[in-house]
C-alpha positions as CSV (number, residue, x, y, z in Angstrom):
1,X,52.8,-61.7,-52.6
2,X,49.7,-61.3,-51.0
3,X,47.1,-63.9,-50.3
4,X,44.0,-63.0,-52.5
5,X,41.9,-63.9,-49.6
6,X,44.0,-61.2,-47.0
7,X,43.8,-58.6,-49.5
8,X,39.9,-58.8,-49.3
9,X,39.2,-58.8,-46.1
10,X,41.8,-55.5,-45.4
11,X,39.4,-53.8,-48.2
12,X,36.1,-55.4,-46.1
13,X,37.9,-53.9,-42.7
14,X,38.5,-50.7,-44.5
15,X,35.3,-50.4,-45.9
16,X,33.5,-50.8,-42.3
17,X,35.9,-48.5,-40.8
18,X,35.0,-46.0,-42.8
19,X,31.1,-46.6,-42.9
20,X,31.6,-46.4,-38.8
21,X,33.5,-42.9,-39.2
22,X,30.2,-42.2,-41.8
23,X,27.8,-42.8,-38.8
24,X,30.1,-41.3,-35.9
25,X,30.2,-37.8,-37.9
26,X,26.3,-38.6,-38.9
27,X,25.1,-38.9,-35.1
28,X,27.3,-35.9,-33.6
29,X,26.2,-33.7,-36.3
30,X,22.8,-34.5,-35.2
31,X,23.5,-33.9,-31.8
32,X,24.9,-30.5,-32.5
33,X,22.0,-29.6,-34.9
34,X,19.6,-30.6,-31.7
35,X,21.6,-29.3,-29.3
36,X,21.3,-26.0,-31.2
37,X,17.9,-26.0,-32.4
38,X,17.1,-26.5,-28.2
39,X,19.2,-23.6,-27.8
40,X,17.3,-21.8,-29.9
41,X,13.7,-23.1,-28.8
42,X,14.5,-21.7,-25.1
43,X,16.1,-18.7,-26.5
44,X,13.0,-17.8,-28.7
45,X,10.6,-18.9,-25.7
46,X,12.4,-16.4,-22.9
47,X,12.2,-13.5,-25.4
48,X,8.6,-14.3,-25.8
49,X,8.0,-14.1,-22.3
50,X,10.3,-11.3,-22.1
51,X,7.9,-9.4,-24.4
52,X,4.8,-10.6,-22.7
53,X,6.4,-9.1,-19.7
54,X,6.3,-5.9,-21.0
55,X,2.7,-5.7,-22.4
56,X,1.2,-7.6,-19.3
57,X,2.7,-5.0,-17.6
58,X,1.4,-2.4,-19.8
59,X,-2.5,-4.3,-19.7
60,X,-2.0,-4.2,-15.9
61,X,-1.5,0.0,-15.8
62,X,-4.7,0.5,-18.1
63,X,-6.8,-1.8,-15.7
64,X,-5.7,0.6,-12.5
65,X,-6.7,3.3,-15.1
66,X,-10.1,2.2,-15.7
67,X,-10.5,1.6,-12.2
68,X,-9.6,5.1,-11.4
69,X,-11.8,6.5,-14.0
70,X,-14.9,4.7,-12.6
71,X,-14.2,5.5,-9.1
72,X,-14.5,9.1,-10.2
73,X,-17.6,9.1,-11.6
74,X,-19.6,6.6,-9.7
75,X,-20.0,5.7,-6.0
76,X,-21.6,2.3,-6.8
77,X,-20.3,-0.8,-8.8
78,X,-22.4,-3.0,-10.6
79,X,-21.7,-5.1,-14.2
80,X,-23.0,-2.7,-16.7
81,X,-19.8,-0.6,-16.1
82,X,-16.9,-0.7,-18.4
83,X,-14.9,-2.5,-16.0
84,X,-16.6,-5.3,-16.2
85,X,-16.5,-5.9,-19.9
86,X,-13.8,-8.4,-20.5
87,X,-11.2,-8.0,-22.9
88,X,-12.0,-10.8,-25.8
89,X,-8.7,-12.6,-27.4
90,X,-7.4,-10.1,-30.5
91,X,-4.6,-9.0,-32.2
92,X,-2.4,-6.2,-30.3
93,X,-2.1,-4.6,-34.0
94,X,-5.9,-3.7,-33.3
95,X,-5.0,-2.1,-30.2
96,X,-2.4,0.3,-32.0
97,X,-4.2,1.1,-35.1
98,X,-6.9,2.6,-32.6
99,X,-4.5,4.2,-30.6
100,X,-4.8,8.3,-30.5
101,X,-2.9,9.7,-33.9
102,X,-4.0,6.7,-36.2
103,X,-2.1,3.6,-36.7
104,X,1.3,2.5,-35.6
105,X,4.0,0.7,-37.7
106,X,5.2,-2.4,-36.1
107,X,8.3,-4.1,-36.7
108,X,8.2,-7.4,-38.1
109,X,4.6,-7.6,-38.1
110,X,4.9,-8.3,-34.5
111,X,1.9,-7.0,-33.6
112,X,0.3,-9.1,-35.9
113,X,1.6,-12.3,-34.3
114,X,0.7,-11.3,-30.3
115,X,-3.0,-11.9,-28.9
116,X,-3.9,-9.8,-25.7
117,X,-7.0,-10.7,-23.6
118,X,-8.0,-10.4,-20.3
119,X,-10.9,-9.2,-17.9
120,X,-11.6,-7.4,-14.0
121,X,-13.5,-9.2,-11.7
122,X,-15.0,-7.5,-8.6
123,X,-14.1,-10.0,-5.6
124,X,-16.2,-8.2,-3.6
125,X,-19.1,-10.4,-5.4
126,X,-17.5,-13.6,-3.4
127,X,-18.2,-14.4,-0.2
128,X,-14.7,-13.5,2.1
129,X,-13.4,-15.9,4.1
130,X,-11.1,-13.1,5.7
131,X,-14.6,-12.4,8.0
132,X,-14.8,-15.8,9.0
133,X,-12.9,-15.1,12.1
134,X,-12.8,-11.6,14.2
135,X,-10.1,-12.1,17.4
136,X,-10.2,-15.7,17.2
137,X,-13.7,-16.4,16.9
138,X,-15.8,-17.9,14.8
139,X,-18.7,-15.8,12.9
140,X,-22.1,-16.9,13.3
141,X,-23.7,-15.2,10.5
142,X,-20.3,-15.7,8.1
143,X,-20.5,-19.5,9.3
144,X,-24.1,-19.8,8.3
145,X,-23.8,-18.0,4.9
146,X,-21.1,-20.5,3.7
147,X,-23.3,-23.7,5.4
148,X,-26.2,-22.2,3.1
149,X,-23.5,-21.9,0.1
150,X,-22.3,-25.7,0.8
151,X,-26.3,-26.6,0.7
152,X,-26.8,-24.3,-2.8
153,X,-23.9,-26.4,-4.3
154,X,-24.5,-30.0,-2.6
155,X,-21.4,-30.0,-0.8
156,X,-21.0,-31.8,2.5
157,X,-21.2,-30.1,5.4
158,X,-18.7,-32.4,7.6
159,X,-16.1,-31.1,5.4
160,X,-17.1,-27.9,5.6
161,X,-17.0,-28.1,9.2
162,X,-13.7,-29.8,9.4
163,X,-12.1,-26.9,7.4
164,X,-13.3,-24.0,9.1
165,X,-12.5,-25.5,12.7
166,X,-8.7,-25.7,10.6
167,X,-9.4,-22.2,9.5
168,X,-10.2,-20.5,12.9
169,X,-7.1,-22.5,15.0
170,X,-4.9,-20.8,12.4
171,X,-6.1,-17.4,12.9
172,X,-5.7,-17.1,16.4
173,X,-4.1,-14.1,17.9
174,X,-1.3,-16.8,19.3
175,X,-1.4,-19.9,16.6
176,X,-0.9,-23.4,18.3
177,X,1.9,-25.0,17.4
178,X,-0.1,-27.4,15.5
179,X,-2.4,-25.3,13.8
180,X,-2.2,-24.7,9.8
181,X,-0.6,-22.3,8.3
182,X,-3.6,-19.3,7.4
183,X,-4.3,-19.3,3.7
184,X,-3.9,-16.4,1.9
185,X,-5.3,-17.4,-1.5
186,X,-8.3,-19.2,-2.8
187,X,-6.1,-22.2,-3.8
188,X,-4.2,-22.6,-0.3
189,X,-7.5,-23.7,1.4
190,X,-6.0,-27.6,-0.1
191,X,-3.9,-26.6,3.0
192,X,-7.0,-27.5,5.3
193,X,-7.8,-30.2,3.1
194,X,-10.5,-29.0,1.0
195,X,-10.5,-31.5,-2.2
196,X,-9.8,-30.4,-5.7
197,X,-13.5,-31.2,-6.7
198,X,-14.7,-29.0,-3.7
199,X,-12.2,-26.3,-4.8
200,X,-13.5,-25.8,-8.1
201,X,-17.2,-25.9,-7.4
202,X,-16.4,-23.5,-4.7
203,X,-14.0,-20.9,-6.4
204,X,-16.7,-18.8,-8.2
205,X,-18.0,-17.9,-4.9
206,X,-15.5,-17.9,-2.6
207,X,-12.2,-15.4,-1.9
208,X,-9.7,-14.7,0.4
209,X,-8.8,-11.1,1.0
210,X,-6.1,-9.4,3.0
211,X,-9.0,-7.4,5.0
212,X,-12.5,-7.9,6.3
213,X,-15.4,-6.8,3.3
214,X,-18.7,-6.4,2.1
215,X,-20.3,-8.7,-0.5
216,X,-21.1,-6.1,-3.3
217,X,-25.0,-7.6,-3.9
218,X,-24.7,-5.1,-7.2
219,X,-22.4,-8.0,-8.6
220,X,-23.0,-11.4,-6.5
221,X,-24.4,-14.3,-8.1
222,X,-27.6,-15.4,-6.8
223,X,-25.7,-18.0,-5.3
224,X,-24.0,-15.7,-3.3
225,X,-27.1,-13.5,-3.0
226,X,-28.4,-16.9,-1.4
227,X,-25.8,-17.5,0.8
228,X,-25.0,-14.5,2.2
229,X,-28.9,-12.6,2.4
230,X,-30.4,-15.2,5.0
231,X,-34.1,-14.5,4.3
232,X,-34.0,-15.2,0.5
233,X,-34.8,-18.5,-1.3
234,X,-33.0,-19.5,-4.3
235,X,-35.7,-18.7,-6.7
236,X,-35.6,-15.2,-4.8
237,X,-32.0,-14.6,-5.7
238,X,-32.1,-15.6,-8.9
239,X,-35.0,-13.0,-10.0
240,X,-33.0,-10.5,-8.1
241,X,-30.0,-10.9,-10.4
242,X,-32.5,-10.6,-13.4
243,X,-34.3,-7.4,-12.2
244,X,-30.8,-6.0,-11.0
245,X,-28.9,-6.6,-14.2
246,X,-31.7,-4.8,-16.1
247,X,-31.7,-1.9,-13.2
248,X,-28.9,-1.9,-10.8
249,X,-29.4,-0.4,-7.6
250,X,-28.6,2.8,-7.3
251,X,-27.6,2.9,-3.4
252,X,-28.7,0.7,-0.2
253,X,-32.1,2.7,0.6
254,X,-33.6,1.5,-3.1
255,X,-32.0,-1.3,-2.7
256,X,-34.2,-1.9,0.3
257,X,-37.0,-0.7,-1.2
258,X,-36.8,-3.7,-4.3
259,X,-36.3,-5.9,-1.7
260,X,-39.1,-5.7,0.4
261,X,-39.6,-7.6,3.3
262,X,-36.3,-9.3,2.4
263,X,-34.0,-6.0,3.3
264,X,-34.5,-7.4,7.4
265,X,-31.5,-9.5,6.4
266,X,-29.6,-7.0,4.7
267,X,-26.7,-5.3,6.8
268,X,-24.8,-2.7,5.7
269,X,-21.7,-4.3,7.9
270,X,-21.7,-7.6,5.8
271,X,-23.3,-6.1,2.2
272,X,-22.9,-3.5,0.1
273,X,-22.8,-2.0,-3.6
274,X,-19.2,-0.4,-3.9
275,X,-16.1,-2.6,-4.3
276,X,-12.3,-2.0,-3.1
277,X,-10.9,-5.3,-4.6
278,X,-10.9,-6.8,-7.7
279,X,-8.9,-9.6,-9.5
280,X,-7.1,-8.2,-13.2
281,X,-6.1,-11.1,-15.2
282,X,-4.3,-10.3,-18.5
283,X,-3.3,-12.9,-21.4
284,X,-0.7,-12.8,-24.2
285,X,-0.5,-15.7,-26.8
286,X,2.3,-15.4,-29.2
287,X,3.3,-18.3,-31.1
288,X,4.0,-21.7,-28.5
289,X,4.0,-19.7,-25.9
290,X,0.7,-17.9,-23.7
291,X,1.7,-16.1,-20.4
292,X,-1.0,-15.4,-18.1
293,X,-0.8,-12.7,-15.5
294,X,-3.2,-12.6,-12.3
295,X,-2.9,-9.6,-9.8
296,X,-5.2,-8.3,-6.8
297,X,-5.8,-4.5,-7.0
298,X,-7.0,-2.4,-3.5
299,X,-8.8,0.5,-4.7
300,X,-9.3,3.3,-1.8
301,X,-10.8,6.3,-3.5
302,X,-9.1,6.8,-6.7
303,X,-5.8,5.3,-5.8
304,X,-5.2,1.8,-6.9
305,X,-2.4,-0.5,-6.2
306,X,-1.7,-4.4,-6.6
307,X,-1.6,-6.2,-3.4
308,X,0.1,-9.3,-5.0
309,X,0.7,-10.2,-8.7
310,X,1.8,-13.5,-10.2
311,X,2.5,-14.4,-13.9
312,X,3.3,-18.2,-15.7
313,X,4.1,-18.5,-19.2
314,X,3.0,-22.1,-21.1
315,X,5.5,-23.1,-23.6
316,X,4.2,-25.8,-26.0
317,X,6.4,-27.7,-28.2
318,X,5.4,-30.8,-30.5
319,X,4.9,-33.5,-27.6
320,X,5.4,-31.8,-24.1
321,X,3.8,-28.7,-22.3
322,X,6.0,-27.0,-20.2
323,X,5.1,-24.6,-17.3
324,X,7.6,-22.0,-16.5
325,X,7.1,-19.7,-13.4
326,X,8.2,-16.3,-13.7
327,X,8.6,-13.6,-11.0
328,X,6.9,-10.6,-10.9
């Protein structure tokens, strides 16, 4: 017979066996529900971007298209053209219920759920750093109009100095070993060690394009109208943007004519009022996930093309942001 005492603590032993068992199933069913419910989260967030894809690329054609358009009717850009009118966030279901033949039906309101923005910008209004240096050497007048720029902004000259003395030993004909790499965007001067903080005051004004240009004084901020017109004072450039957004010029010879004894400074190698380049950025928000797309468009005549494009999606979850870089 057995002891009372045994027989209690077999029914104790079975009774925590099977609350472990309980727990065990409990905490791999979990797992599997998380493990699936990830699955599905990066599932749902690549067919999002996957869709993005497509309408970025979409967003991307009509901005050529306008571009085109323009260049046929005007030999002049300035930012009372429809170019320059950005694209404010709204639903893509707006975009096809104007669409020529009336509205469109989309399937599972999906076009109700997607967000499109975006906007042009001529880069031609930026001062280019792809003049800075002609076979090796450094240009005077490019080299003054960003020392005047540095002044404008209250930016230290010594760096300035230090990065462009960078910038011309890496576009020599022959490089030194040494030498930097060249940038070849905006964001790569950190490569001559140009801060952050100086970055970001600097990047309205500044570019890097694949070919010497003119500054488009149609669309320069007086800041660059500043920088890059020697003769003018700030107060100068800034009433010059005023009177020019009301009126823009119409070609260089009334452009001279407004400026008066300022036009000395004005030449037509370093300024200008038509634009070949300019920047298309194109947003879709859907859900977690917004996917940004930045490209650089050559116009020459009425042909377009992208000179480079690049695109990153940010997928936001409860707790973490996650940057995913796509290719183009």
């Amino acid at each position: 017979m057995n002891h009372p005492l045994h027989t209690q603590r077999q029914q104790g032993a079975a009774l925590l066996m099977a609350l472990l068992t309980v727990a065990l199933v409990a905490v791999l069913a979990s797992a599997a529900l998380w493990q699936q419910w990830r699955t599905l989260g990066v599932e749902s967030a690549e067919r999002d971007a996957q869709q993005a894809h497509w309408l970025l690329a979409g967003a991307h054609d009509w901005a050529r298209v306008v571009l085109r358009e323009d260049a046929r009717t005007s030999t002049t850009d300035h930012l009372a053209e429809p170019w320059a009118t950005p694209l404010r966030e709204a639903r893509l279901s707006d975009f096809l219920a104007a669409a020529p033949g009336g509205s469109l039906t989309v399937t599972d309101g999906l076009a109700q759920q997607v967000f499109l923005s975006g906007r042009i910008t001529d880069m031609q209004s930026r001062l280019n750093l792809g003049n800075l240096v002609v076979e090796g050497q450094l240009q005077t007048a490019e080299m003054k109009s960003l020392e005047r720029l540095y002044q404008v902004l209250g930016l230290p000259l010594t760096d300035l100095q230090a990065w462009t003395a960078a910038w011309q030993a890496a576009a020599q004909p022959t490089p030194a070993p040494q030498a930097p790499l060249l940038p070849q965007r905006f964001e790569q001067l950190a490569w001559l060690g140009v801060s952050p903080s100086s970055l970001a005051r600097l990047a309205p004004y500044l570019t890097v394009l694949p070919s010497g240009s003119t500054v488009n004084l149609n669309t320069a901020s007086a800041e660059v109208l500043y920088a890059s017109v020697h003769s003018l004072n700030m107060s100068r450039a800034q009433s010059l943007v005023k009177e020019r957004n009301q009126q823009p010029w119409d070609n260089m010879t009334d452009l001279r004519s407004r400026l008066g004894a300022d036009a000395a400074a004005v030449n037509d190698n370093r300024h200008g009022l038509s634009t070949r380049f300019f920047e298309v950025v194109g947003q879709i928000r859907q859900d977690n996930t917004t996917v940004l797309e930045r490209s650089l468009v050559v116009r020459d005549g009425v042909q377009t093309k992208s000179v480079w494009r690049e695109r990153r999606a940010l997928h936001s979850e409860p707790g973490c942001l996650t940057t995913i870089e796509l290719p183009c």
